[in-house]
C-alpha positions in Angstrom: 19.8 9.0 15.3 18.5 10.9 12.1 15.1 13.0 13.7 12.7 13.7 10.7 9.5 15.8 11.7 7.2 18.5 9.5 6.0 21.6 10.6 3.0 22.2 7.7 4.5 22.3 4.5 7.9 22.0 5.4 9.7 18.6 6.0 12.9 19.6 8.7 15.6 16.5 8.9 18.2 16.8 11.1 21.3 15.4 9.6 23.2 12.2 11.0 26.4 11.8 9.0 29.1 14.1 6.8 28.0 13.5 2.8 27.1 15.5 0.3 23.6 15.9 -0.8 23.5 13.3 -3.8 24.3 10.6 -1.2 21.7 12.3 1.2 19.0 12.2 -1.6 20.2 8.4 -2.7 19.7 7.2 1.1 16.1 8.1 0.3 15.7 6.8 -3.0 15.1 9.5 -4.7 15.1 9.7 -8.4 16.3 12.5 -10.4 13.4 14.4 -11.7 12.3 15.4 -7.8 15.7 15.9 -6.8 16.0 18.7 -9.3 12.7 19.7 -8.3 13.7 20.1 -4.7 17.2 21.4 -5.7 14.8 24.1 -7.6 14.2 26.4 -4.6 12.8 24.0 -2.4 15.9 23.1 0.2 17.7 24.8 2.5 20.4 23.4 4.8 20.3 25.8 8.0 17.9 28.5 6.8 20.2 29.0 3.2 19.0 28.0 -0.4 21.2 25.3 -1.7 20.9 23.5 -5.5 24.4 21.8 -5.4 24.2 17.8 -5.0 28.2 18.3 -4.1 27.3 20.2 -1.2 28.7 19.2 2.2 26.8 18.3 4.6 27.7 18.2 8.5 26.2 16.3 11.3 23.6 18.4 13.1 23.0 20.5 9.7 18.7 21.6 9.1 18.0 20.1 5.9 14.4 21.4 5.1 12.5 20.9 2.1 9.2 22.8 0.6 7.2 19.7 0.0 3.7 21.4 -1.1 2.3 20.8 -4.0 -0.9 20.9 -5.9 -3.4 18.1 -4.9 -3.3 16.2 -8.4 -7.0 14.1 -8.5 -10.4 15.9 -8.2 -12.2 15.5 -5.4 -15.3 12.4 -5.6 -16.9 15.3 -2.5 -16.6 11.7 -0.6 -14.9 11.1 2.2 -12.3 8.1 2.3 -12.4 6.1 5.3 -9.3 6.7 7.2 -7.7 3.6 9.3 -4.0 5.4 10.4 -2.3 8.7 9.8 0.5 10.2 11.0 2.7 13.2 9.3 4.2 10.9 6.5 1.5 8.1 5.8 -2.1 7.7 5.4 -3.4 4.2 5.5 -7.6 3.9 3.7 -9.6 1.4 4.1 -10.9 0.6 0.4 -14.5 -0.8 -0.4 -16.0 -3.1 -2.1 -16.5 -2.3 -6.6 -13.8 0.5 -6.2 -10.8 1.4 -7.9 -7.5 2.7 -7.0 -6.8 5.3 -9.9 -7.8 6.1 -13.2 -11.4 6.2 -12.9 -12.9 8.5 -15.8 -16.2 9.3 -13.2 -13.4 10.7 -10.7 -15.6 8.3 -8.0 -11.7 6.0 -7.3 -10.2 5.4 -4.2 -7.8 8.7 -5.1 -10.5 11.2 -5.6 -12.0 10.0 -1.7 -8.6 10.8 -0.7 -8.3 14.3 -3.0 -11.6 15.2 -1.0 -10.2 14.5 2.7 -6.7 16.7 1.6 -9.1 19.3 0.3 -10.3 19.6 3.4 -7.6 19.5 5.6 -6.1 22.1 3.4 -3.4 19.1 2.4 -0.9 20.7 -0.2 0.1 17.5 -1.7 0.3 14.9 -4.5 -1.8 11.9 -4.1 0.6 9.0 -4.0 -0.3 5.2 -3.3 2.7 2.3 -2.7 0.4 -0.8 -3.6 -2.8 -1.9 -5.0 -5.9 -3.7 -4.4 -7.8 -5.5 -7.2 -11.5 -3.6 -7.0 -13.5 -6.3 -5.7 -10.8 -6.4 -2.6 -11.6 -4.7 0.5 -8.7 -3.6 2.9 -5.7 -1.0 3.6 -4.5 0.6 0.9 -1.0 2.2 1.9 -0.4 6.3 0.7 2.9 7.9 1.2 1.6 11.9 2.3 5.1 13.2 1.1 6.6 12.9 -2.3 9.7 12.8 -0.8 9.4 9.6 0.8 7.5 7.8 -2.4 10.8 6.4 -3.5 11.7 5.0 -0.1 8.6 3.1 0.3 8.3 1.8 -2.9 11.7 0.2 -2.2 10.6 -1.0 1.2 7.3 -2.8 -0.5 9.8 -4.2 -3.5 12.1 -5.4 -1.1 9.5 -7.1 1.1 9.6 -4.5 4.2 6.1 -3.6 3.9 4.2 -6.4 4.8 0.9 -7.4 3.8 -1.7 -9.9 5.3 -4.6 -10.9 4.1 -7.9 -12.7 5.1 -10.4 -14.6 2.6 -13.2 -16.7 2.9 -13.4 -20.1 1.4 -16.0 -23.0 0.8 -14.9 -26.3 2.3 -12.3 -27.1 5.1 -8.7 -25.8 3.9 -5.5 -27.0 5.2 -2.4 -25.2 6.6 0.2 -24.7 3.3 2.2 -23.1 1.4 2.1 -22.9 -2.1 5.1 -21.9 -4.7 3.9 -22.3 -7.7 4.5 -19.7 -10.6 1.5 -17.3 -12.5 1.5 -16.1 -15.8 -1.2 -14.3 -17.6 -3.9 -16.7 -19.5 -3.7 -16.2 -23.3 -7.7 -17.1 -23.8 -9.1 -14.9 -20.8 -8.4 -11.6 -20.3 -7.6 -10.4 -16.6 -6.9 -13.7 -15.6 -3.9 -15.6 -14.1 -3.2 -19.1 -14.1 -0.4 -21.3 -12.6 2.5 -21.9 -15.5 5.8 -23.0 -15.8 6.5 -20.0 -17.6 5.3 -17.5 -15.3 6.9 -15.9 -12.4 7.9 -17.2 -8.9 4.6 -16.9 -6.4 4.9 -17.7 -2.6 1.9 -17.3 -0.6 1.3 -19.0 2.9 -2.1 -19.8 3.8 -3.4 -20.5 7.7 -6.5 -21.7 8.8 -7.8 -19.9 11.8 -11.8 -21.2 11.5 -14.3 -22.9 10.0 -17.6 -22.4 10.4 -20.9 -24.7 8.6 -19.0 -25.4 5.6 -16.5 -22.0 4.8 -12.8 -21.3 6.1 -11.5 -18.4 7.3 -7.9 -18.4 5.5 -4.9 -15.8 6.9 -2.9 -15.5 3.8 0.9 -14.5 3.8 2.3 -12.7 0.5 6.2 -13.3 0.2 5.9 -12.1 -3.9 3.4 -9.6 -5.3 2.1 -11.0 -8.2 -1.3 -10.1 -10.3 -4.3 -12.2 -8.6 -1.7 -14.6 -6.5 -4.0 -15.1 -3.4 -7.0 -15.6 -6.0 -4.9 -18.0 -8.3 -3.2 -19.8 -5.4 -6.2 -20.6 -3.6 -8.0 -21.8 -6.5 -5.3 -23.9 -7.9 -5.6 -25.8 -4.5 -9.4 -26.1 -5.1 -10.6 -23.5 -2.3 -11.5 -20.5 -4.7 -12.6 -17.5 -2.7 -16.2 -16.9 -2.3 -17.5 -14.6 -5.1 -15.0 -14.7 -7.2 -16.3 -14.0 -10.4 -13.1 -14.9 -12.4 -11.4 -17.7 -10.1 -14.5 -19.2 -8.6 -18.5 -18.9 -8.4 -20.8 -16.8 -7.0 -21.8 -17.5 -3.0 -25.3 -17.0 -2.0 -24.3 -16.9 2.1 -21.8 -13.4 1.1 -22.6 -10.3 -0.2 -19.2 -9.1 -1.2 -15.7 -11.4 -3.1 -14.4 -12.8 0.1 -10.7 -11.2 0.1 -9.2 -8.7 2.2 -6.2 -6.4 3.2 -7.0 -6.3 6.9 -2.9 -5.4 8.1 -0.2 -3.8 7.4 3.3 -3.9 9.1 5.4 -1.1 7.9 8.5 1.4 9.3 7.8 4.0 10.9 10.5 6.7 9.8 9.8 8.9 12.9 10.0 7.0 15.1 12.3 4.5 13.9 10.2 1.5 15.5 8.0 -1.2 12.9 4.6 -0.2 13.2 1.6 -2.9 12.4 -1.7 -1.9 11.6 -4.8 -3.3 11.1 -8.6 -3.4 10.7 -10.5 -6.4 10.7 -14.1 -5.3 10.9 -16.2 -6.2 7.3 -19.7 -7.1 6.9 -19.4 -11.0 5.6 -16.8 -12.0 8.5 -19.7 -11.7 10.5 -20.5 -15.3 9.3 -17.5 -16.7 11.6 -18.4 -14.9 14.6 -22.1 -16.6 14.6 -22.8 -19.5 17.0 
């Protein structure tokens, strides 16, 4: 079995098989820009420099890789709110009204985490695998090593990552799954609808309780499309509560009633599925009252 562990800023992996290094780098995904970075002075197989993607590796050979780098998003100076870590991932519970990236007031989801690195003393890039749409609360997953990036973003493509989601609907939904295609609306901007000439969306929706007039939906993703809980549910007539694009404001909830309460991922180290989850917000207080 391949052991992978990291000693500060240096990633060791012991290797498992005889290939050269451009298979070793393709098992990981790896594009080409950061493996001539890493082929740059940052990799050494058994304490010696090597840049040569024909290189031979043997079983048992030390790879290690320099994987610092400067932290790339200014600190917000607020601290994110940290579900899971471990030496590769970092899994953040976002908020309500906030962003991922890109935020001109440096107050998104990757300055909070720019703050916590800063003060771990963190040498790394900032790097999330998925997204939230900013009135979503949940776990937003972050890969802690450029080096496994790649890898991840294969394993969310290809469906290994999974994500489950709660929301809160008016009325008395039904167990059901919907396949039923989104594209973009031509006359709204930001918004989905159902259409034939969209692409393929599978969701599966479960009711676990209802509660004086609301259900309590658990919501299976099999495709990742743009708004596909919000669209799905609405299209069946159960638009989550305070959803200003896909449904109406709700007097009895503070906050748009959609969130990315789990996460079932590998765990490289370990080489065991991990699941993780976090089901404590505000408004789901309504389905534990008598």
């Amino acid at each position: 079995m391949k052991k992978i562990y990291l000693k500060k800023d240096v990633l060791f992996i012991v290797n498992d098989r005889v290939q050269d290094f451009a298979s070793f780098f393709n098992s990981y995904k790896l594009g080409k820009s950061l493996i001539n970075q890493i082929l740059n002075g940052r990799a050494k197989v058994n304490g010696i420099l090597v840049n040569n993607l024909n290189y031979q590796l043997q079983i048992n050979d030390i790879i290690t890789i320099d994987v610092s780098y400067a932290i790339d998003f200014i600190p917000s100076g607020n601290m994110c709110n940290i579900v899971y870590e471990d030496d590769l991932v970092l899994i953040v519970k976002k908020k309500a009204s906030q962003i991922i990236h890109d935020d001109s007031s440096n107050q998104a989801l990757v300055n909070d985490v720019a703050t916590y690195y800063t003060l771990k003393g963190y040498n790394r890039h900032i790097r999330y695998i998925h997204r939230l749409d900013k009135e979503t609360q949940g776990l937003v997953f972050f890969s802690k090593l450029d080096f496994f990036g790649p890898y991840y973003n294969e394993q969310l493509a290809n469906k290994k990552i999974k994500r489950e989601y709660l929301a809160i609907v008016k009325g008395k939904m039904k167990n059901c799954l919907v396949e039923n295609k989104i594209g973009k609306d031509r006359h709204v901007n930001n918004k989905y609808r159902i259409s034939k000439t969209g692409k393929m969306a599978k969701t599966k929706f479960n009711l676990l309780k209802y509660h004086n007039g609301y259900s309590l939906v658990h919501c299976e993703l099999f495709t990742g499309r743009t708004h596909q809980i919000r669209v799905h549910l609405a299209s069946l007539g159960f638009p989550i509560v305070n959803d200003i694009i896909y449904g109406t404001k709700d007097k009895n909830f503070k906050y748009m009633g959609l969130y990315a309460y789990k996460l079932t991922f590998e765990d490289i180290i370990k080489n065991t599925m991990l699941s993780i989850s976090d089901d404590v917000y505000e408004d789901l207080n309504y389905f534990k009252m008598d």
